[in-house]
C-alpha positions as CSV (number, residue, x, y, z in Angstrom):
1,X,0.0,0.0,0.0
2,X,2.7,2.1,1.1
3,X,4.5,1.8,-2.4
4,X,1.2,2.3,-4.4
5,X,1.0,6.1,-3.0
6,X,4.9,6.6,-3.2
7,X,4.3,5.8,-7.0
8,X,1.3,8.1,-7.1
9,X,2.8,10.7,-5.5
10,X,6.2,10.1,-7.9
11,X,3.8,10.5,-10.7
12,X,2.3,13.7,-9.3
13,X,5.3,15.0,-8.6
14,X,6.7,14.5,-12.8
15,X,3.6,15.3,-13.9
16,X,3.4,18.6,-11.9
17,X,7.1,19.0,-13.6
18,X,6.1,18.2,-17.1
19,X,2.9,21.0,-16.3
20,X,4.9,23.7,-15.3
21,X,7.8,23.1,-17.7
22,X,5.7,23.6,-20.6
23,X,3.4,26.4,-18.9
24,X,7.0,28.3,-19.0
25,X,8.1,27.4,-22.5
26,X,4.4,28.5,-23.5
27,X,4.9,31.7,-21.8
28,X,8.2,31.9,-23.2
29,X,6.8,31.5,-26.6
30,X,4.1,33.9,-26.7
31,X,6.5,36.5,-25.2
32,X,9.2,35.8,-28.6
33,X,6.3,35.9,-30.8
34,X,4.9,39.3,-29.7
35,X,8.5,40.8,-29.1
36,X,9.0,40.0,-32.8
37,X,6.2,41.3,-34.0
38,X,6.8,43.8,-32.0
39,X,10.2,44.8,-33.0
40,X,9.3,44.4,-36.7
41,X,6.6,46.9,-36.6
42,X,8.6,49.3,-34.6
43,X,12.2,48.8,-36.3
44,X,11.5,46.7,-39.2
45,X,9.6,48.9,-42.0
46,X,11.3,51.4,-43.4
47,X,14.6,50.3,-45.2
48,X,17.0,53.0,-45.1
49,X,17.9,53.6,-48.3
50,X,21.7,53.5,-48.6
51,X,22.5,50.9,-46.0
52,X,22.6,47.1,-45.8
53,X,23.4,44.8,-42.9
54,X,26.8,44.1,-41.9
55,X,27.8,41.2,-39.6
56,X,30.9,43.0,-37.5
57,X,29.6,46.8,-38.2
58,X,25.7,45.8,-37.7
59,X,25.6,48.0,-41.0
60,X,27.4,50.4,-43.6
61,X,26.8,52.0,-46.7
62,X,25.6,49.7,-50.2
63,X,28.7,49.1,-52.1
64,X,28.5,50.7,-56.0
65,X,25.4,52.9,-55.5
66,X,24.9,55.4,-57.9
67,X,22.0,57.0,-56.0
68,X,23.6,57.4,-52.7
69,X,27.3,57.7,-54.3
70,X,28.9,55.6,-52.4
71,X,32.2,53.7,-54.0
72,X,33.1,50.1,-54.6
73,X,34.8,49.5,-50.9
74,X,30.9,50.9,-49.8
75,X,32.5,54.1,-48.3
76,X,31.2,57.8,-49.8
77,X,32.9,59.4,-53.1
78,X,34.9,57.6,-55.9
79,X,37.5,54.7,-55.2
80,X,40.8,55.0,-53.6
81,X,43.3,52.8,-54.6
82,X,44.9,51.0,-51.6
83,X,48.6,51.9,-52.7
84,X,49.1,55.7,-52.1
85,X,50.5,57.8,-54.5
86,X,51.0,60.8,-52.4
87,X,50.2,61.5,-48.4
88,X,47.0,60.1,-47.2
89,X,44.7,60.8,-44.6
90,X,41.7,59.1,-43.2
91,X,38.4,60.1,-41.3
92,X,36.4,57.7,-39.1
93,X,33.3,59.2,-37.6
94,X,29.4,59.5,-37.5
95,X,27.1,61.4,-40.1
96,X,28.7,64.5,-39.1
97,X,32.3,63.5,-41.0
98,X,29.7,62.1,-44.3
99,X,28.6,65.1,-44.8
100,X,24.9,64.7,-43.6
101,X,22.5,67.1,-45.3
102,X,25.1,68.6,-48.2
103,X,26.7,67.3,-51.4
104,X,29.6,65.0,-50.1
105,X,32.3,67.3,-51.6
106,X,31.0,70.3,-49.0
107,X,32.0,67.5,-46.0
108,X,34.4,69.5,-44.2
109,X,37.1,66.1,-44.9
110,X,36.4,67.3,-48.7
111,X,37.2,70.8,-47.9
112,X,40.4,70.1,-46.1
113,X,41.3,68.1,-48.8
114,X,41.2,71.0,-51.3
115,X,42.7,73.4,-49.1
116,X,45.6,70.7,-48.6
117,X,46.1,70.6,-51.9
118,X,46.1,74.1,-53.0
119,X,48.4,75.1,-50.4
120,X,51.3,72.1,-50.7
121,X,53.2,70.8,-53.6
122,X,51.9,67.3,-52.1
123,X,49.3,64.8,-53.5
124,X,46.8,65.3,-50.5
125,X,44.2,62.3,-50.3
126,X,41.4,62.4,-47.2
127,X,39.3,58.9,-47.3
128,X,36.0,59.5,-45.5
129,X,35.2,56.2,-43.9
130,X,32.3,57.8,-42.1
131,X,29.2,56.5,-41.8
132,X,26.0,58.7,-40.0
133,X,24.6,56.6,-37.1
134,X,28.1,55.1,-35.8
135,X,29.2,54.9,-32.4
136,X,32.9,54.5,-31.2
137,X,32.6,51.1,-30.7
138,X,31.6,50.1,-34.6
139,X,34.6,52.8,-35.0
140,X,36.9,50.5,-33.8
141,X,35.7,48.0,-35.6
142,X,36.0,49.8,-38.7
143,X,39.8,51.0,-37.5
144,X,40.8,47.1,-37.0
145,X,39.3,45.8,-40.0
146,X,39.9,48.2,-42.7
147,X,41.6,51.5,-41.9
148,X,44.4,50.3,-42.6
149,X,44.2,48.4,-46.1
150,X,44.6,52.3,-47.2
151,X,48.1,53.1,-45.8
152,X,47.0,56.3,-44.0
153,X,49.8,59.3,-42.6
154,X,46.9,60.1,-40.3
155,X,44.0,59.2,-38.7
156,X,41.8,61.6,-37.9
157,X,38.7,60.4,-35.5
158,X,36.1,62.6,-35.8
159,X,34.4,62.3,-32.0
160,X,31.0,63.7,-31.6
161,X,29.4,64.3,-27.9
162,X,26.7,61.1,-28.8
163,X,29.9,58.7,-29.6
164,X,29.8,56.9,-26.0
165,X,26.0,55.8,-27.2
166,X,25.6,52.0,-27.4
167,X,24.6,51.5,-31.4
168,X,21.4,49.4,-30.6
169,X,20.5,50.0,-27.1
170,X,20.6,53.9,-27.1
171,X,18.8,55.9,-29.5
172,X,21.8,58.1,-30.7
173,X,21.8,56.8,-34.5
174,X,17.9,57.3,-34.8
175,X,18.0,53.2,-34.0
176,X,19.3,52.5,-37.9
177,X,21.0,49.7,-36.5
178,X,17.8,47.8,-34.8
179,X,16.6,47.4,-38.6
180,X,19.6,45.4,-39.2
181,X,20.0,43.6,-36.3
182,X,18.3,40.3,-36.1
183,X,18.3,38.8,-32.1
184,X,18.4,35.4,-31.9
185,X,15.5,36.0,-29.5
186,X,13.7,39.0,-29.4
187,X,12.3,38.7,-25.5
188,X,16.0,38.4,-24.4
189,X,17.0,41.2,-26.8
190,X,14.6,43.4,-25.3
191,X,15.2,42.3,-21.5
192,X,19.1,42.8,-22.5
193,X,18.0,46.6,-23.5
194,X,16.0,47.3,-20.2
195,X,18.9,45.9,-17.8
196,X,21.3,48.2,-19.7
197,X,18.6,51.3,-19.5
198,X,17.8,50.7,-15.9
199,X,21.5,50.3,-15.0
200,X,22.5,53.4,-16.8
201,X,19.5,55.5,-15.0
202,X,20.7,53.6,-11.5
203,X,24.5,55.0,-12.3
204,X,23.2,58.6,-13.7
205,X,21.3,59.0,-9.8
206,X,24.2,57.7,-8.2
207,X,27.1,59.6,-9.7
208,X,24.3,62.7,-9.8
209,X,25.0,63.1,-13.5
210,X,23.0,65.7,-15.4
211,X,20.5,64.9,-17.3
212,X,20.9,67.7,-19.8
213,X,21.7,67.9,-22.5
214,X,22.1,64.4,-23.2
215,X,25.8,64.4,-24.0
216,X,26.5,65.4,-20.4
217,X,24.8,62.2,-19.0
218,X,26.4,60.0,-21.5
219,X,30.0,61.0,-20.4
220,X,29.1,60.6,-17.2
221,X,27.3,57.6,-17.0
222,X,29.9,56.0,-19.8
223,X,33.3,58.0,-18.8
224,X,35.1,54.7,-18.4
225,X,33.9,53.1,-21.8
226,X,35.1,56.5,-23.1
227,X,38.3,55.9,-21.5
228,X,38.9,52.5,-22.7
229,X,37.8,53.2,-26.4
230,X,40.6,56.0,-26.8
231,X,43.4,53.9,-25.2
232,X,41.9,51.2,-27.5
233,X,42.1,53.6,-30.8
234,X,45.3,54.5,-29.5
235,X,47.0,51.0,-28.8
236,X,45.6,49.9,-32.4
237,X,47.3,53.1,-33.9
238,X,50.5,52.5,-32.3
239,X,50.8,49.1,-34.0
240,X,50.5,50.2,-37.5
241,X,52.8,53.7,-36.0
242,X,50.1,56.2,-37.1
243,X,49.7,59.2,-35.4
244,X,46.0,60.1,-34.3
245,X,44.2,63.3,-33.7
246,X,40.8,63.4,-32.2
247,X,38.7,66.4,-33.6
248,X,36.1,66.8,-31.2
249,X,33.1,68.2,-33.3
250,X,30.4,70.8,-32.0
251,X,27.7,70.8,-30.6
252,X,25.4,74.0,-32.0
253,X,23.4,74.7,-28.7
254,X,22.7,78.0,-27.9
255,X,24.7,79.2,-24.9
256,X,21.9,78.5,-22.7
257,X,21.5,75.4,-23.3
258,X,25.2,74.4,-23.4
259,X,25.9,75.0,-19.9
260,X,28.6,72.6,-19.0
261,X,29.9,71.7,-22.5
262,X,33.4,73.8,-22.1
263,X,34.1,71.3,-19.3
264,X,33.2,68.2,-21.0
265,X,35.3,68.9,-24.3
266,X,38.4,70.1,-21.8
267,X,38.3,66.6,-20.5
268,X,37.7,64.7,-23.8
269,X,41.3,66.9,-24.5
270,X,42.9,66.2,-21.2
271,X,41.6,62.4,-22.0
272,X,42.8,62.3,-25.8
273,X,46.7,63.3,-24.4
274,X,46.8,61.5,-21.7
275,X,46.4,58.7,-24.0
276,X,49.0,59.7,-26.1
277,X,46.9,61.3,-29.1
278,X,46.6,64.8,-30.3
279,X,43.4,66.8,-30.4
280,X,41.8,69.6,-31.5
281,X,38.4,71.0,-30.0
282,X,35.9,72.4,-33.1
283,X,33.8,73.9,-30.9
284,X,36.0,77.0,-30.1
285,X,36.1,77.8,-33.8
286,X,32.0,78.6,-33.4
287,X,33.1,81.2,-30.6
288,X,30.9,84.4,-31.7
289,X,28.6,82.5,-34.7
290,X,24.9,82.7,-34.5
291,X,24.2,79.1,-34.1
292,X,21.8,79.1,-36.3
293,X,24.1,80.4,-39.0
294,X,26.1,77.4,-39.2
295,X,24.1,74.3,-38.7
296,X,21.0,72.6,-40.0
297,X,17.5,73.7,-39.4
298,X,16.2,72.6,-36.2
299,X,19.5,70.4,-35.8
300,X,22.4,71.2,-32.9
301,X,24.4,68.2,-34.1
302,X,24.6,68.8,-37.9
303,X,26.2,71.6,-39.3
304,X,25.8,73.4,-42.7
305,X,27.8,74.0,-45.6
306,X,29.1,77.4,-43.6
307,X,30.1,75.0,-40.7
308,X,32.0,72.5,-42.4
309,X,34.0,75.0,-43.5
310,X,34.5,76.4,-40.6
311,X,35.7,73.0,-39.7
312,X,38.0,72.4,-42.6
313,X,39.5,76.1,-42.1
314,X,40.4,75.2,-38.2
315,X,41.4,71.6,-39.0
316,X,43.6,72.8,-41.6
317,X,45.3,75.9,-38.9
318,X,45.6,73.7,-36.1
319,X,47.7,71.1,-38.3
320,X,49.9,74.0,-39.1
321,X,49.9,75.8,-36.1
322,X,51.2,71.9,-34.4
323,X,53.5,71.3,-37.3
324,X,51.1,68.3,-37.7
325,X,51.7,68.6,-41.3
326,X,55.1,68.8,-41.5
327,X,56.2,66.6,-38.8
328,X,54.3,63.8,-39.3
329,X,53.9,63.7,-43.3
330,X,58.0,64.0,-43.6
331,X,59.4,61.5,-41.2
């Protein structure tokens, strides 16, 4: 008798088991189907036009398009051959460096390119590898992977205050890359994204970071991701023995509204030397512009055609005022 209701109980026991196993893996189901559909809905309509997926980058630019003239290595403007004929620079950095909202040859890499050129008896090359949307971590991808076939002098990183920005679980690239990206499960992706969200806000009230403007937050939530992806550019550059500036680009806020900006780019400076690169902060060239003057309607991190100028013009200054030029294009 006594082994009869072991046996039933035993039964009850696996059955209960078996019951609650597949309760969960139903729940578990239900949750990945409406996460996907979710996802698709909210990230999965509207192709961007000149992009395609990319397994290390998440995405980049469609190789040979007419329509978005992009080149056969899938990078903006007409091909480069990988030997050099003259001295060579190249720019890695966001939409900003592509030349967002103006004809590519405006892009202030473009400009200094002419000015270079019309100035020294040199071939002067500057290969924009930029691509809008990035963050510094697909940067570094990008500087590992193919920065290099090209044989640059120079690398200039072109760092804007969103860069720290995680490229699919903040919303600094207008979440191009969650159209690309394709989970293995969607309910894990998501849970992924609100641990990293709520961890962030948890840091931000602990370290009493400021939550405007954005930037702010992000360097101070992030500083130490900021800190290992320069010593990262750097200890990549040093391997191939390319020198690297960091041109920290601007952020077109009205003086109101900037309050605290002068401090971050001071530290981004102090940051880029200390780990052994030069740099060269943009924003001080827009001392005295009306802000509206020089960027994009309704749009603090794009300038116009009259602020990529103003880039190319102080780029090209600083490089001589720091025998940049000289020094490093005639070891």
């Amino acid at each position: 008798m006594f082994v009869k209701i072991s046996s039933m109980i035993n039964k009850n026991n696996i059955l209960n088991v078996v019951l609650v196993v597949t309760s969960l893996l139903f729940f578990a189901g239900i949750c990945e189907i409406s996460m996907i559909f979710y996802y698709k809905s909210k990230h999965g309509n509207s192709e961007p036009i000149c992009l395609q997926a990319d397994e290390n980058l998440i995405y980049r630019f469609k190789a040979n398009s007419e329509q978005c003239n992009t080149n056969a290595m899938g990078y903006l403007g007409h091909d480069y051959p990988l030997e050099k004929s003259g001295k060579r620079i190249v720019i890695i950095g966001d939409s900003v460096a592509a030349g967002l909202g103006m004809p590519f040859g405006r892009s202030f890499g473009k400009l200094l390119e002419k000015k270079l050129n019309a100035d020294f008896e040199s071939a002067y090359e500057v290969i924009v590898l930029a691509v809008p949307g990035y963050s510094t971590s697909q940067e570094i991808v990008l500087l590992k992977d193919e920065v290099f076939r090209y044989n640059p002098d120079l690398i200039i990183v072109a760092y804007h205050l969103n860069d720290p920005a995680h490229p699919l679980f903040d919303n600094a690239g207008g979440q191009v890359g969650l159209y690309f990206k394709k989970p293995v499960s969607y309910a894990f992706f998501y849970l992924k994204r609100l641990v990293y969200r709520t961890k962030s806000r948890i840091k931000g009230m602990q370290s009493d970071c400021p939550k405007e403007p954005w930037s702010l937050f992000l360097h101070c939530v992030y500083w130490s991701d900021v800190k290992k992806n320069f010593r990262e550019i750097m200890a990549i550059s040093r391997k191939k023995s390319t020198p690297v500036v960091f041109a920290f680009l601007p952020l077109l806020l009205d003086p109101v509204d900037a309050k605290g900006l002068d401090g971050l780019y001071d530290r981004l400076g102090d940051l880029a030397q200390e780990s052994g690169a030069q740099s060269v902060n943009l924003m001080q060239a827009f001392q005295g512009y009306d802000m509206e003057s020089v960027k994009l309607p309704d749009d603090a991190w794009h300038p116009n055609e009259t602020g990529h100028r103003i880039i190319a013009e102080r780029l090209f200054s600083y490089f001589m005022d720091n025998n940049i030029l000289m020094g490093t294009f005639n070891n």
